[in-house]
VOPAGU-2260 file (C-alpha; in pm, 1 decimal, decimal comma):
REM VOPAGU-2260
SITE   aa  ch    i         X         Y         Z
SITE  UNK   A    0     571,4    5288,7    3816,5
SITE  UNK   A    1     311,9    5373,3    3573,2
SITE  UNK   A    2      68,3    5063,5    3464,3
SITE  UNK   A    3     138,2    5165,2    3087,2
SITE  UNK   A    4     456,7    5352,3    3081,2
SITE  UNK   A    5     558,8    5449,8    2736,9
SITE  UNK   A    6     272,1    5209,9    2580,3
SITE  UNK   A    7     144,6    5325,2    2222,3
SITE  UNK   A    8    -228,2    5300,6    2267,5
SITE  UNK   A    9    -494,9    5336,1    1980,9
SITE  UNK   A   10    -838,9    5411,7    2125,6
SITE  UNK   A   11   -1132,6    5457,7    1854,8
SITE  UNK   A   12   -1414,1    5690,4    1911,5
SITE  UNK   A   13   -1194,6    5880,6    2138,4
SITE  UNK   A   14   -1358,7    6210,4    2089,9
SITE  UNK   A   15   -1634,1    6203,3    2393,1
SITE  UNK   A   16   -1804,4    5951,4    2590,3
SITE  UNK   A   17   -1635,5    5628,7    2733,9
SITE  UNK   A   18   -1351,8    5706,2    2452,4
SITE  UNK   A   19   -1218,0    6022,7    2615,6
SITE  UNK   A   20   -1237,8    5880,4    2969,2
SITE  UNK   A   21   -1005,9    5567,2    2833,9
SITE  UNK   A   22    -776,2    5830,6    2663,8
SITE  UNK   A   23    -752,1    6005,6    2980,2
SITE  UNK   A   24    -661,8    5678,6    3196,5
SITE  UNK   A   25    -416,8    5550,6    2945,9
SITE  UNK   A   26    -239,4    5882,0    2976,2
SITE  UNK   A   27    -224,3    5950,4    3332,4
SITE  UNK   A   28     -60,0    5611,4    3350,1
SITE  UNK   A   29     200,4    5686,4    3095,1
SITE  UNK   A   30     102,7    5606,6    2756,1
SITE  UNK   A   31     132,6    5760,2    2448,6
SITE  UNK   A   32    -168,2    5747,9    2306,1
SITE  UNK   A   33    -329,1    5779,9    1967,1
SITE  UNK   A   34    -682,8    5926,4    2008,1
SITE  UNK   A   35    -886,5    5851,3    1639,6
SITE  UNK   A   36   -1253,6    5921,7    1574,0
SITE  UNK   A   37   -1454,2    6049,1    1258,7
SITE  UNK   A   38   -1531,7    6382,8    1439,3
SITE  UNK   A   39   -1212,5    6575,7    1320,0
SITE  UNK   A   40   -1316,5    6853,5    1442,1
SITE  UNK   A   41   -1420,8    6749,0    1841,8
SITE  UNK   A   42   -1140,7    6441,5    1832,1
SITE  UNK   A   43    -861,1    6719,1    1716,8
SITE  UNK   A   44   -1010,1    6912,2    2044,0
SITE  UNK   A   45   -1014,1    6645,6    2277,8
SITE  UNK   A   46    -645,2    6562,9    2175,3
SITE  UNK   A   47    -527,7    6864,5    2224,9
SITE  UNK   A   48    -734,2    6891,2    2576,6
SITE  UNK   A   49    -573,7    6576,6    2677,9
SITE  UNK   A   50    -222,0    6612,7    2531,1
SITE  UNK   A   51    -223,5    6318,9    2276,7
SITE  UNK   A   52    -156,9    6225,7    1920,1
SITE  UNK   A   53    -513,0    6296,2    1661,4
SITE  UNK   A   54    -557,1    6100,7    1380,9
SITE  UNK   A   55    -869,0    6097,7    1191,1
SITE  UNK   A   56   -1048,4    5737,2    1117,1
SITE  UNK   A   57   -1343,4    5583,3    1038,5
SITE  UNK   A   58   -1340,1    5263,7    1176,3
SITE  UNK   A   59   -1592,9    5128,9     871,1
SITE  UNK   A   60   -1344,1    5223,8     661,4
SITE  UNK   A   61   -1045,1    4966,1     543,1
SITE  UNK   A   62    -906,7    5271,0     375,7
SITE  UNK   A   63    -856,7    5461,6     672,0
SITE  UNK   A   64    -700,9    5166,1     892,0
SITE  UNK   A   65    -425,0    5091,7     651,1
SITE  UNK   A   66    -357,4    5438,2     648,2
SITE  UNK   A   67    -308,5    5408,1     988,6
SITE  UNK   A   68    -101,6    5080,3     957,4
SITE  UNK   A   69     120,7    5312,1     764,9
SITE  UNK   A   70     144,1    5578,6    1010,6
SITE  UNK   A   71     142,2    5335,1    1335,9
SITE  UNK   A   72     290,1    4989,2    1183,5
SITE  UNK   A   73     339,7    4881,4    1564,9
SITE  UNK   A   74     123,0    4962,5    1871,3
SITE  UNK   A   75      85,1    4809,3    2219,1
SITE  UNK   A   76    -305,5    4833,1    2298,5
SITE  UNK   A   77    -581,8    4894,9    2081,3
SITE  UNK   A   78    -899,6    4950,3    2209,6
SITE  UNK   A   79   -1211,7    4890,1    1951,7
SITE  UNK   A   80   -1444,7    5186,2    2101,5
SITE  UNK   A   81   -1609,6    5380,2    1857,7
SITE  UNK   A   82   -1983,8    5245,9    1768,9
SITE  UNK   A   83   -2325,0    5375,2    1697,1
SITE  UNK   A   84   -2645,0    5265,6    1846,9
SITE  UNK   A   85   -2873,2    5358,7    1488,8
SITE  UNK   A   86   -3043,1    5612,2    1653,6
SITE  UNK   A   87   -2843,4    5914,2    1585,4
SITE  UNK   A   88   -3047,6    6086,6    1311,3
SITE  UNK   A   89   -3391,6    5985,1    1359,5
SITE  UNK   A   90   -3589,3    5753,0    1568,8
SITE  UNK   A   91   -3642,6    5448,3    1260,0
SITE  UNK   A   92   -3756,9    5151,2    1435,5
SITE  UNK   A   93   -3515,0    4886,1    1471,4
SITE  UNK   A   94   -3729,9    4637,8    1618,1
SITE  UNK   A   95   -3693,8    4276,8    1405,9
SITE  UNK   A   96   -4012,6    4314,5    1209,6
SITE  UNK   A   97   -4019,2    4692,9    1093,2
SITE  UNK   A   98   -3636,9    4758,5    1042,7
SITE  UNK   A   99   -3492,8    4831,0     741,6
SITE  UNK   A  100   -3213,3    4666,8     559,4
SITE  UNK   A  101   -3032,1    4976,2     517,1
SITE  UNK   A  102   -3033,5    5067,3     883,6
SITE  UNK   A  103   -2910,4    4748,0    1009,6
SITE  UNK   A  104   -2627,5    4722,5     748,7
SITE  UNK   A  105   -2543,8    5086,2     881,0
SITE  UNK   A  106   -2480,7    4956,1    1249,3
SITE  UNK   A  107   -2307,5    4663,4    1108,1
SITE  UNK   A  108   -2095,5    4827,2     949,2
SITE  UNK   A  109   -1958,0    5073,6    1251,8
SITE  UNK   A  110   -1995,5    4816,0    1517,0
SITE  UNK   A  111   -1915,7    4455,4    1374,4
SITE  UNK   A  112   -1689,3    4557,5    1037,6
SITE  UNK   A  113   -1504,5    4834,1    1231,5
SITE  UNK   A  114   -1427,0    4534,8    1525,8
SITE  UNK   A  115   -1306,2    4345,8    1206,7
SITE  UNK   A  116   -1082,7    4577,1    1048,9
SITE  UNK   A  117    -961,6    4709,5    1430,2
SITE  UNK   A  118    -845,0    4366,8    1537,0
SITE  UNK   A  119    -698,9    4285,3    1202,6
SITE  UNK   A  120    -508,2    4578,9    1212,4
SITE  UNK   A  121    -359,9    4496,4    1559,0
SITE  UNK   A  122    -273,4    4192,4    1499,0
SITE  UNK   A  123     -80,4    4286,7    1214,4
SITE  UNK   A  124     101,6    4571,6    1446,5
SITE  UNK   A  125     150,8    4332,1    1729,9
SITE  UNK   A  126     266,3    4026,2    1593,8
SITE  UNK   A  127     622,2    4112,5    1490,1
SITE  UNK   A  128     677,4    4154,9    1865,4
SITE  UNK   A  129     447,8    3889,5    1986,3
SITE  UNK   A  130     298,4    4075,9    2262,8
SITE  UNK   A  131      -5,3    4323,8    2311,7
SITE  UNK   A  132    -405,3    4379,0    2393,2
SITE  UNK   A  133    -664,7    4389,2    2198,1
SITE  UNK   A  134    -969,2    4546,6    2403,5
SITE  UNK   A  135   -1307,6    4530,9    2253,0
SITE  UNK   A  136   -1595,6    4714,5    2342,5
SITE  UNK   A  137   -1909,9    4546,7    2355,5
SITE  UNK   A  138   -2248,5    4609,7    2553,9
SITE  UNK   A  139   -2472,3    4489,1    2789,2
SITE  UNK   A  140   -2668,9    4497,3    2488,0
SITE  UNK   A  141   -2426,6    4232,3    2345,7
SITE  UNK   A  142   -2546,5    3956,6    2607,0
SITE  UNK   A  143   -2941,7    3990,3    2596,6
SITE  UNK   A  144   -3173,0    4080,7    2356,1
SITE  UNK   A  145   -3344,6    4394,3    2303,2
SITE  UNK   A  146   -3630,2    4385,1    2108,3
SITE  UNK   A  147   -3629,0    4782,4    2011,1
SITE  UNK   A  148   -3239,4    4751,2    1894,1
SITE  UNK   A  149   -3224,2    4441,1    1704,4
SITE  UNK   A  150   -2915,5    4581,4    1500,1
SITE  UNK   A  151   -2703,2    4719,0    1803,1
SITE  UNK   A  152   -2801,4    4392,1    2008,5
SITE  UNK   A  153   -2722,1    4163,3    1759,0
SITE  UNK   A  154   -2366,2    4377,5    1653,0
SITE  UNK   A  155   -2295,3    4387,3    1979,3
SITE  UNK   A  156   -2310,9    4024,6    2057,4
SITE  UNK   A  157   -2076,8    3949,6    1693,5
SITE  UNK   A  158   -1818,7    4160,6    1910,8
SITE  UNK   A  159   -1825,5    3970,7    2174,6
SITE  UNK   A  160   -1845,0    3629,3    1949,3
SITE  UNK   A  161   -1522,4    3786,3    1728,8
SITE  UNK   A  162   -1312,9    3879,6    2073,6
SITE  UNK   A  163   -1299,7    3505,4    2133,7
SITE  UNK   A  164   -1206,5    3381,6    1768,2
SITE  UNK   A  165    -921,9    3685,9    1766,3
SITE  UNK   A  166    -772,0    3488,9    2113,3
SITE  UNK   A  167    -803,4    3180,5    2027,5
SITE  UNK   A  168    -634,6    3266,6    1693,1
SITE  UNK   A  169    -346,6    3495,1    1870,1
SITE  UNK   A  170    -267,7    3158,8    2099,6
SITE  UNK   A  171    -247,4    2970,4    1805,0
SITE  UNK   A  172      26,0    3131,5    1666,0
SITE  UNK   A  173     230,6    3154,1    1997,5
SITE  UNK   A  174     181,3    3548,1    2039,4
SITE  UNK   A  175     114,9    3694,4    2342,3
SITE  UNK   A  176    -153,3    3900,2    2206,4
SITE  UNK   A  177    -455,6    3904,8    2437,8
SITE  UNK   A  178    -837,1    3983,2    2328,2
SITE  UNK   A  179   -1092,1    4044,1    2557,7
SITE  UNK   A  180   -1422,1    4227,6    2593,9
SITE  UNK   A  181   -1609,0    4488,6    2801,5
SITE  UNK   A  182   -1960,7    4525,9    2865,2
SITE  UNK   A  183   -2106,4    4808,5    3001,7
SITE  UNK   A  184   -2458,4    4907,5    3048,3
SITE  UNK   A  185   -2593,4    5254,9    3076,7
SITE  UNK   A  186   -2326,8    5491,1    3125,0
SITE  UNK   A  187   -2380,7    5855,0    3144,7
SITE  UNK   A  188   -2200,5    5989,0    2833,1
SITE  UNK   A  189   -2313,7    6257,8    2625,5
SITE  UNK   A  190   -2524,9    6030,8    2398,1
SITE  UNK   A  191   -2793,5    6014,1    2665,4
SITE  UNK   A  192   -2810,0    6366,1    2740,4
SITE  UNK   A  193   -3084,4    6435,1    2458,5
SITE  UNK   A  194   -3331,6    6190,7    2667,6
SITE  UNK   A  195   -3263,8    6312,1    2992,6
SITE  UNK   A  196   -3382,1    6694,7    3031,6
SITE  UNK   A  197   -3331,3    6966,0    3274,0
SITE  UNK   A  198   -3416,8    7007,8    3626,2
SITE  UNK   A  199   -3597,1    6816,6    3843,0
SITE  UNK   A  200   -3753,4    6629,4    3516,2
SITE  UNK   A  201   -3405,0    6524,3    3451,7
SITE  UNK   A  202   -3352,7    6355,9    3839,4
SITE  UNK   A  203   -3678,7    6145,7    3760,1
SITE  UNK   A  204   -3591,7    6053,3    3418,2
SITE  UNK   A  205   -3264,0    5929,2    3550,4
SITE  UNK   A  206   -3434,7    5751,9    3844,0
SITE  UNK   A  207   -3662,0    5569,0    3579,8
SITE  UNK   A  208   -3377,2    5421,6    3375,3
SITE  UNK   A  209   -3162,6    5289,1    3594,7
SITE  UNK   A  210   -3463,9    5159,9    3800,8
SITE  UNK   A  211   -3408,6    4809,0    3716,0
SITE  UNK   A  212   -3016,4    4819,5    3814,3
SITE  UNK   A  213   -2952,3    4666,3    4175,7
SITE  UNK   A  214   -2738,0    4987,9    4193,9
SITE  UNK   A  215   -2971,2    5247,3    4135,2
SITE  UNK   A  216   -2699,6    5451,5    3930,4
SITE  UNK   A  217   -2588,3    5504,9    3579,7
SITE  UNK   A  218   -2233,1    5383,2    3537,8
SITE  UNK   A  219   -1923,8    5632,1    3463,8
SITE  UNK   A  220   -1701,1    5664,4    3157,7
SITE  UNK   A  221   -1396,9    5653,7    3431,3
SITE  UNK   A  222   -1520,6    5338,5    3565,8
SITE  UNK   A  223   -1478,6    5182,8    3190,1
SITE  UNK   A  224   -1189,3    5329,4    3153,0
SITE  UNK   A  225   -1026,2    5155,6    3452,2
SITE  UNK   A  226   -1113,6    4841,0    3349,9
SITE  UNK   A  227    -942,8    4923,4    3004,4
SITE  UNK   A  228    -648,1    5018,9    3198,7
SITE  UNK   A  229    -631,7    4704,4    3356,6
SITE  UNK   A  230    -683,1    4469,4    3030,4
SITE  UNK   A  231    -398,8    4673,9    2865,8
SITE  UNK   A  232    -132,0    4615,9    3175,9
SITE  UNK   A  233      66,8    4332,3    3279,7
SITE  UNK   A  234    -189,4    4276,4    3536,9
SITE  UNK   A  235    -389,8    4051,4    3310,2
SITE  UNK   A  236    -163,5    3901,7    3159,9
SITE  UNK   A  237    -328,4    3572,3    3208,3
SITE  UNK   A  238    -664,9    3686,9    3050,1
SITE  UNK   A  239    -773,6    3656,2    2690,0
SITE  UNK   A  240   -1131,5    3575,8    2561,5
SITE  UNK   A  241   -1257,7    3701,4    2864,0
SITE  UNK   A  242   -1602,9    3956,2    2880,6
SITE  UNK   A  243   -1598,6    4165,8    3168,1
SITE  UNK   A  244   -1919,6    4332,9    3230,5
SITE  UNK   A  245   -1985,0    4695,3    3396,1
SITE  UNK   A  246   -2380,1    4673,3    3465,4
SITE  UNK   A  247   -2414,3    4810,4    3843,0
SITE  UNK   A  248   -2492,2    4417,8    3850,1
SITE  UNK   A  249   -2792,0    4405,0    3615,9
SITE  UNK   A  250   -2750,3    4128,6    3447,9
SITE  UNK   A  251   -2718,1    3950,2    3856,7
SITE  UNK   A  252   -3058,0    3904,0    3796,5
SITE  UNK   A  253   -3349,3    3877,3    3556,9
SITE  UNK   A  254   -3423,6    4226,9    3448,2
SITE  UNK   A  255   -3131,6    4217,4    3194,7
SITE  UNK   A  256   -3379,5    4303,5    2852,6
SITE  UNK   A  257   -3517,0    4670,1    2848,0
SITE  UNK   A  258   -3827,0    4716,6    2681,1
C-alpha cells in the first residue's frame, strides 16, 4: 500500500530543487499532486517530466492562492516550499547594518507572507473534512543566526514560529490538521551550483562548505523529500508543531552560524 495513495498534494516551488524531489516522492507513493511555482515555464516542464497537475502561483501573492482555492477548494497535504534566499539578482548585503528596507521586505514577502497565505489556504481546504498536513519548510537558517542573511535568517525563523501557532490553532478547533516544520541545511540543489565551479575547483569548494558538518556531505533533495513523505502519511499522525531538522547533524554541536 502506497504511504499517500490517492492524496491531493500541493507542493510550492515545485519547479527544481528540494520542490521537485518532494513532487517526485509524493508521486511514487500515490498521490496526485499539484506542482505550483512562479517559473511557468520550468514548473510546466517539470510537471510534465513527472506526470502531475501545473498550476502557476506566486506564493506572495493572495491573488494567486484564492485562485487556487477556487481551482483546489479541498487538498490533503500542502507543503509551503517555495522561498528565496535575497541573493538571486545581485550580491546586496543583507547583513543587519547595511541592508536595505526594500530587500528585506522582498524576502519577507516570499518566505514569511507566502507561509501566511499557504497555511491559510489549507486550512480553509482541510477543515471541512477535519483532517490533513500542513508541511512547512524552514532552514537551518531558521534556528541560528547568520549575520550575512539577516532577512532569510530572521524569515526563516517566523516559519518556524508560525508552524506552531497554525497547530496549536488546528487543535483548537478539533481538526486533525497537523503543522510541522523541516529544517534542512545545505542541500545540493541547483541554487548552489553558481558558487561551486567545475573540476577539481568544484571538489574543494564543496569540501570547504560542508567542512563544519560532522558529516562531511551536502544533504540531498531526496532526503527532504522523505521526510515530507513521512509528515504527510498516517505515520505521524501523532506529530504537529514539531521541527525536524536535516543538517548532517550540524547543529549537534557548536558550529551551527556560518560566517
Amino acid at each position: 500500500m502506497q504511504k499517500l495513495n490517492d492524496m491531493l498534494c500541493v507542493v510550492t516551488g515545485g519547479a527544481r530543487g528540494i520542490g521537485e524531489a518532494v513532487c517526485a516522492a509524493f508521486i511514487a507513493e500515490g498521490a496526485r499532486v499539484i506542482l505550483t511555482d512562479i517559473d511557468e515555464t520550468s514548473g510546466a516542464a517539470t510537471a510534465d517530466r513527472l506526470g502531475c497537475e501545473f498550476r502557476p502561483l506566486d506564493v506572495a501573492s493572495e491573488a494567486d492562492w484564492a485562485a487556487l482555492e477556487d481551482a483546489h477548494p479541498a487538498i490533503d497535504v500542502l507543503v509551503n516550499n517555495a522561498g528565496i534566499t535575497g541573493f538571486e539578482t545581485g550580491t546586496a548585503p543583507h547583513d543587519p547594518e547595511t541592508a536595505s528596507l526594500a530587500d528585506w521586505r522582498r524576502v519577507h514577502a516570499v518566505n514569511t507572507d507566502g507561509c501566511f497565505l499557504g497555511c491559510r489556504y489549507a486550512l480553509r481546504a482541510m477543515k471541512n473534512r477535519g483532517d490533513g498536513s500542513i508541511i512547512n519548510i524552514s532552514s537551518r537558517s531558521g534556528m541560528v543566526g547568520i549575520p550575512a542573511a539577516a532577512a532569510y535568517a530572521a524569515s526563516k525563523a517566523a516559519i518556524r514560529n508560525h508552524t506552531k501557532s497554525v497547530a496549536l490553532y488546528a487543535a483548537q478547533q478539533g481538526w486533525r490538521i497537523r503543522c510541522n516544520s523541516v529544517h534542512p541545511a545545505a542541500m545540493l540543489t541547483p541554487m548552489w551550483e553558481p558558487m561551486l565551479g567545475q573540476g577539481e575547483e568544484r571538489e574543494a569548494t564543496m569540501a570547504a562548505l560542508v567542512a563544519d558538518t560532522p558529516l562531511k556531505r551536502f544533504g540531498k533533495p531526496e532526503e527532504v523529500a522523505a521526510l515530507c513523505v513521512y509528515l504527510a502519511s498516517e505515520d505521524s499522525a501523532y506529530m504537529t508543531g514539531t521541527e525536524l531538522t536535516v543538517d548532517g547533524g550540524l547543529l549537534a554541536g557548536s558550529a551551527a552560524s556560518p560566517g
